[in-house]
C-alpha positions in Angstrom: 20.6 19.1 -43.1 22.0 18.9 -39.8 22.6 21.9 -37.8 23.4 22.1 -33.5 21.9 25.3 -31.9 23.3 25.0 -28.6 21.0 25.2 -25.8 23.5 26.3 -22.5 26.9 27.6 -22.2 27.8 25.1 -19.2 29.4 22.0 -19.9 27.2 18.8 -19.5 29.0 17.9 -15.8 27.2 21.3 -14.3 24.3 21.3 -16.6 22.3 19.1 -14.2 21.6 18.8 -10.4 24.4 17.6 -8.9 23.0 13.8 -8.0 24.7 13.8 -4.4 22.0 17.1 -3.6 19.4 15.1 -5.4 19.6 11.8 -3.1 19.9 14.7 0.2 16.2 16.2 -0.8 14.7 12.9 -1.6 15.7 11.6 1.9 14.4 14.7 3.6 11.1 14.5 2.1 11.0 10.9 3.1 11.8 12.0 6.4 8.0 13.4 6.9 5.2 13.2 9.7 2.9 10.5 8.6 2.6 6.8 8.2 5.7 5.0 8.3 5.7 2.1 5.9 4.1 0.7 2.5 1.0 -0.8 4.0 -0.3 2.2 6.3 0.7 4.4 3.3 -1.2 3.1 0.9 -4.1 2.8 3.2 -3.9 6.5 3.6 -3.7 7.1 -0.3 -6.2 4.8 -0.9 -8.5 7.5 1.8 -7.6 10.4 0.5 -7.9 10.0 -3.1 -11.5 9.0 -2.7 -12.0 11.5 -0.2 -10.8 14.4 -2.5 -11.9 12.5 -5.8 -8.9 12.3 -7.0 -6.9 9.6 -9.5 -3.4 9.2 -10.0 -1.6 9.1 -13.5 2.4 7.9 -13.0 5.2 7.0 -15.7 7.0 4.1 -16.2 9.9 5.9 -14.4 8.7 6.7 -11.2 9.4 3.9 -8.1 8.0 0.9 -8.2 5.9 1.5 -4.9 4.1 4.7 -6.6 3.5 2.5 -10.4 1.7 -0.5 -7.6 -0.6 2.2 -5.5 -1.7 4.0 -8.7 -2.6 0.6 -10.6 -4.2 -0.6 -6.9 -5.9 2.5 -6.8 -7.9 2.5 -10.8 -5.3 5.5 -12.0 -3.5 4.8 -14.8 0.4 3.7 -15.8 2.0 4.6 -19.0 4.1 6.7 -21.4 3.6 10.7 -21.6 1.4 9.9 -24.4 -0.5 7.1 -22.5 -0.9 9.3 -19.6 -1.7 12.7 -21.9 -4.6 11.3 -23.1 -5.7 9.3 -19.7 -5.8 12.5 -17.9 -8.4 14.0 -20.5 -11.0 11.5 -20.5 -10.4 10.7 -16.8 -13.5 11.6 -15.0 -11.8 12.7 -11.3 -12.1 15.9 -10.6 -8.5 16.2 -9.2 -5.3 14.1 -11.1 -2.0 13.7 -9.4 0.5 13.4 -11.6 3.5 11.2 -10.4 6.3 11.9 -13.1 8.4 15.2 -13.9 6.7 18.8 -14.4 6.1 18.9 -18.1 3.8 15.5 -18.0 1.5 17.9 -15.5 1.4 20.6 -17.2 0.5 18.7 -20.1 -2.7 17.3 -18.3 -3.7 21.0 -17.0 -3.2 22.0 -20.8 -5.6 19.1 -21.7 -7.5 19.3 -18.6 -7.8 23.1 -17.7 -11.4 22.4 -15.6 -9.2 19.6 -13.8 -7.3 20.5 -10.6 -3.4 18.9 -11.6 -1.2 18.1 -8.5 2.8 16.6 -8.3 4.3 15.0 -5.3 6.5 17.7 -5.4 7.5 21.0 -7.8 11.1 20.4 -8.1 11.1 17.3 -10.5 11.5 18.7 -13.8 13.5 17.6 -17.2 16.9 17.8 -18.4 15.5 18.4 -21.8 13.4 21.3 -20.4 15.7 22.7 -19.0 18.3 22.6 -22.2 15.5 24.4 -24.2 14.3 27.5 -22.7 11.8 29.1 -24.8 13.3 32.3 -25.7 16.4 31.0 -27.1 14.0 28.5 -29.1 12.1 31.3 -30.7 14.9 33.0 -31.5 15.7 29.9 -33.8 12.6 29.7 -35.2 12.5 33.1 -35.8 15.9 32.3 -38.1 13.9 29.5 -40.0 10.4 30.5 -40.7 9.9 28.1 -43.6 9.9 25.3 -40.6 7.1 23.2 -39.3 8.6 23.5 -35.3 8.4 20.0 -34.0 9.5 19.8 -30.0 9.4 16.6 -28.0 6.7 16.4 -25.1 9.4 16.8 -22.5 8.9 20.8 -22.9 7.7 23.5 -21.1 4.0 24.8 -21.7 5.8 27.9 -23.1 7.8 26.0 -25.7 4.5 23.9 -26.5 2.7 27.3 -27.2 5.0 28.2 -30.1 4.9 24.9 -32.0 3.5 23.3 -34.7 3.2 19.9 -33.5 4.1 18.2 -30.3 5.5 14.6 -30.4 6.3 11.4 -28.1 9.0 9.2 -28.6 6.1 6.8 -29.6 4.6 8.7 -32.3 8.2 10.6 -32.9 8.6 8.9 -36.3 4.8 8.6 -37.9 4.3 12.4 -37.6 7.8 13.4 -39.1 7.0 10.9 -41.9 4.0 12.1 -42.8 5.9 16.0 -42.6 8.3 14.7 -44.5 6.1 13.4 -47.2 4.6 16.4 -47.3 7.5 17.8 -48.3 7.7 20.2 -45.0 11.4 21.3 -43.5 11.4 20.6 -39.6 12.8 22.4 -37.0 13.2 20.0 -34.1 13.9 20.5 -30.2 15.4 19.3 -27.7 16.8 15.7 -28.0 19.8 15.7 -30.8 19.7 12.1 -30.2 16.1 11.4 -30.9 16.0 14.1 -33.7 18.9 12.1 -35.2 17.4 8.8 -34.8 14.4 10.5 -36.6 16.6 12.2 -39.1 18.0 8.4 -40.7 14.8 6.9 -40.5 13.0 9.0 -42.3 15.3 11.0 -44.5 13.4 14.3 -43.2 15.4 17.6 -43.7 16.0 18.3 -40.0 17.9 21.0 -37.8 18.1 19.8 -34.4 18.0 21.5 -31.3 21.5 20.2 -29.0 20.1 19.0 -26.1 20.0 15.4 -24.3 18.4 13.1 -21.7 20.6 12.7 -18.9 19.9 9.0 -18.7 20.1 8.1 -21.9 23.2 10.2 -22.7 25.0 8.6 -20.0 24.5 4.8 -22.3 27.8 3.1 -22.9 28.3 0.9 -26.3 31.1 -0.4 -24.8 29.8 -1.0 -21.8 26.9 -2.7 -23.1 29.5 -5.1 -25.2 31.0 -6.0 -21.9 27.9 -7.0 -20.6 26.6 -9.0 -23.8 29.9 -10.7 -23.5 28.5 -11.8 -19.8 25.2 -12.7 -21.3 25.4 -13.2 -25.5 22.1 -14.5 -25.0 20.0 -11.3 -24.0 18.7 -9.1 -26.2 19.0 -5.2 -25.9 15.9 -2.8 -25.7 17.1 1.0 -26.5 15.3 4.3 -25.8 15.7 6.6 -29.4 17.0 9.4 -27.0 20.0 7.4 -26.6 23.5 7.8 -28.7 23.9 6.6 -32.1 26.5 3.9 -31.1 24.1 2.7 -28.5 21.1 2.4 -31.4 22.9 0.2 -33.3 23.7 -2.5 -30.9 19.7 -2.8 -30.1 16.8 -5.5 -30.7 14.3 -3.5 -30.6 14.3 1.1 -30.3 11.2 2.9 -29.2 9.4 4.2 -26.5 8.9 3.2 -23.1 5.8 1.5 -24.1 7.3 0.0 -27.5 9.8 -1.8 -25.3 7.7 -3.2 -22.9 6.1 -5.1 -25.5 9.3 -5.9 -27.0 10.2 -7.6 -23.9 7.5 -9.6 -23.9 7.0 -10.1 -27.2 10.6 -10.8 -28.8 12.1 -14.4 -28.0 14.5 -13.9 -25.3 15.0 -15.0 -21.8 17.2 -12.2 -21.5 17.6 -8.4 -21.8 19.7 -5.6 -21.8 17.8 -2.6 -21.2 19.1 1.2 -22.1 16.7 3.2 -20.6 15.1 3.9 -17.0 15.6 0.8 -14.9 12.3 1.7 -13.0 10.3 0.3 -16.2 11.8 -3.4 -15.2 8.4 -3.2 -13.4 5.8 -3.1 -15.5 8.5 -5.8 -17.6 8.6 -8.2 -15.0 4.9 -8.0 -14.2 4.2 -9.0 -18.4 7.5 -11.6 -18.2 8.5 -13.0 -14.6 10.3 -15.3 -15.8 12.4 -12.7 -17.8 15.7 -11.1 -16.8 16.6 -7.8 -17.4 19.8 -5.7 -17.0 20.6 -2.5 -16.7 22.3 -1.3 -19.1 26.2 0.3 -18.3 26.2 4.0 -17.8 29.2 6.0 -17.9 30.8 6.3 -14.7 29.9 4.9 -11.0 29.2 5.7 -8.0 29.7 9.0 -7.1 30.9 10.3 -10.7 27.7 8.6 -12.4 25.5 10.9 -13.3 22.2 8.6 -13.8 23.1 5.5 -12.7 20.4 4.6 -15.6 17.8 6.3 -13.2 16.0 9.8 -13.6 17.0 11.9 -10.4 14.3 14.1 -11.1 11.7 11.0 -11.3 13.5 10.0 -7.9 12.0 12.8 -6.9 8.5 11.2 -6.8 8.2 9.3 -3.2 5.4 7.4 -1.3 6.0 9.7 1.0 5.3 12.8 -0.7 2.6 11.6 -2.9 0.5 10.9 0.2 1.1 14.5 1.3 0.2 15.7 -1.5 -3.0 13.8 -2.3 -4.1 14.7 1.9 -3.2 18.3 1.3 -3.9 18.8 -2.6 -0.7 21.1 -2.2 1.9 21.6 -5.6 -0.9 22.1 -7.5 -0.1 23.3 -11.6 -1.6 26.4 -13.0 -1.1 27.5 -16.3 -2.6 31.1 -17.8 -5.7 30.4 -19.9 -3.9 32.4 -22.7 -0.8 30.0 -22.4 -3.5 26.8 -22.5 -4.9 27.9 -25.7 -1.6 27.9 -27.3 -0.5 25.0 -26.2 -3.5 22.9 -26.5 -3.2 23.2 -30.1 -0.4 21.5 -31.2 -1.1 18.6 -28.4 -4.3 18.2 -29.6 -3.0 17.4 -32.8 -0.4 14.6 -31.4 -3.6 12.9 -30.2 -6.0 13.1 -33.2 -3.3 12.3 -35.1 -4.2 8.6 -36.4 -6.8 8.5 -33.7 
């Protein structure tokens, strides 16, 4: 069964932060009082995290500079998962969380006693945004026979009313074992991952119509051209991207299912349709690989991604050592909310633990 509740009444081009105003904020918040380059900012990140015992948790997305300081510094790189369950057996009293919104209120859920911090409150989720919680429950009011599965990149109030909470990289274990079960899902927000999902398992799904703005933007066609420029590289796909994109990949999974593809998988070459900011923690497992970005649609000033999260863009050195010296941006979450929403995550993580 396959069924689109849509999500917004605005058409994709005005759905999302115009990138132009994007690039404007990320330059003024790089245009701080403070130390002026890498070095001196990384000594001053370095000081104040121990100084306000803090660690840092960032995604694969994030700038380069930030994934190097928080591996430098003993904090932690990975997937939402990865840095879900890193926050809650993390010892620091305070976690900065370098990433977009949900992944921090994810760790407060986990981590209530924690103090949870973000370079700055403004990067959030195209997928959050394209499911707001009311209009989800009014959904699942519609189908109460459904076990309500919704993709980490959520709010805390979407969370809250769920059954289970899923990443890309346990995405398909979880709705197997539903499915098996013989359970009917109600799935939100990516269509694209929910009907990735949908053909692998042969799970009765109704998916929520919502997208990534990276991964939408993907081009099959663009990717051909770009084989044709390199028929020896292999191509590494996110599951939020489209169908026509799927097909064409080596290897489809998570952020941390195609790093090891890249490393693993024997080719010198790839062509990689997601994030381009994860070509770091690539390179650092194969130097002597190269890796493409794959074709978005558009460029220049009409693309929309340019195969980069604007809101992870929002992340800076800059910021983050504001907000580690000041502890500003801070999450907080009402304990009622918490409850709720701890639930469902904490079945994600004991779920094959």
């Amino acid at each position: 069964m396959f069924l689109i509740q849509s999500a917004l009444d605005m058409d994709a081009s005005s759905r999302f932060l115009n990138q132009s105003l994007i690039d404007r904020h990320r330059d003024s918040l790089n245009k701080v009082d403070g130390p002026a380059n890498k070095d001196d900012l990384f000594e001053s990140i370095i000081y104040n995290l121990k100084k306000n015992k803090a660690s840092v948790v960032s995604h694969y997305y994030v700038d380069p500079l930030i994934q190097e300081i928080t591996e430098k510094t003993g904090g932690f790189v990975g997937d939402s998962l990865e840095m879900a369950k890193f926050g809650s057996r993390c010892e620091s009293e305070n976690l900065i969380v370098c990433g977009v919104k949900f992944m921090a209120e994810t760790a407060k859920i986990l981590s209530p006693e924690k103090g949870i911090f973000v370079p700055t409150l403004e990067s959030t989720c195209s997928l959050d945004l394209g499911c707001p919680a009311a209009e989800l429950k009014e959904l699942k009011n519609k189908h109460p026979e459904r076990e309500l599965v919704v993709y980490a990149n959520t709010s805390a109030e979407v969370k809250a009313m769920s059954d289970w909470v899923v990443t890309s990289s346990i995405a398909k274990e979880i709705i197997e074992d539903l499915h098996f079960e013989g359970k009917k899902i109600l799935w939100a927000p990516d269509k694209y991952l929910g009907s990735y999902l949908q053909k692998e398992t042969g799970a009765d799904m109704i998916l929520w119509d919502s997208a990534c703005v990276v991964h939408e933007e993907f081009k099959s066609n663009g990717i051909k051209d770009l084989k044709a420029l390199h028929p020896d590289a292999g191509v590494l796909v996110h599951p939020e991207s489209p169908p026509e994109v799927i097909e064409m990949a080596d290897a489809v999974g998570s952020t941390s299912h195609l790093i090891k593809a890249s490393k693993e998988l024997d080719f010198d070459k790839f062509i990689v349709a997601t994030d381009k900011s994860i070509f770091y923690k690539m390179s650092q497992f194969s130097p002597n690989k190269e890796f493409f970005e794959a074709p978005t649609g558009g460029v220049g000033s009409t693309c929309k991604s340019c195969a980069h999260c604007p809101w992870m863009g929002l992340n800076s050195l800059y910021n983050l050592d504001k907000c580690v010296l000041e502890l500003n941006n801070e999450i907080q979450l009402d304990e009622s909310l918490i409850k709720l929403a701890k639930e469902p995550l904490d079945k994600m993580i004991q779920f094959n633990a």
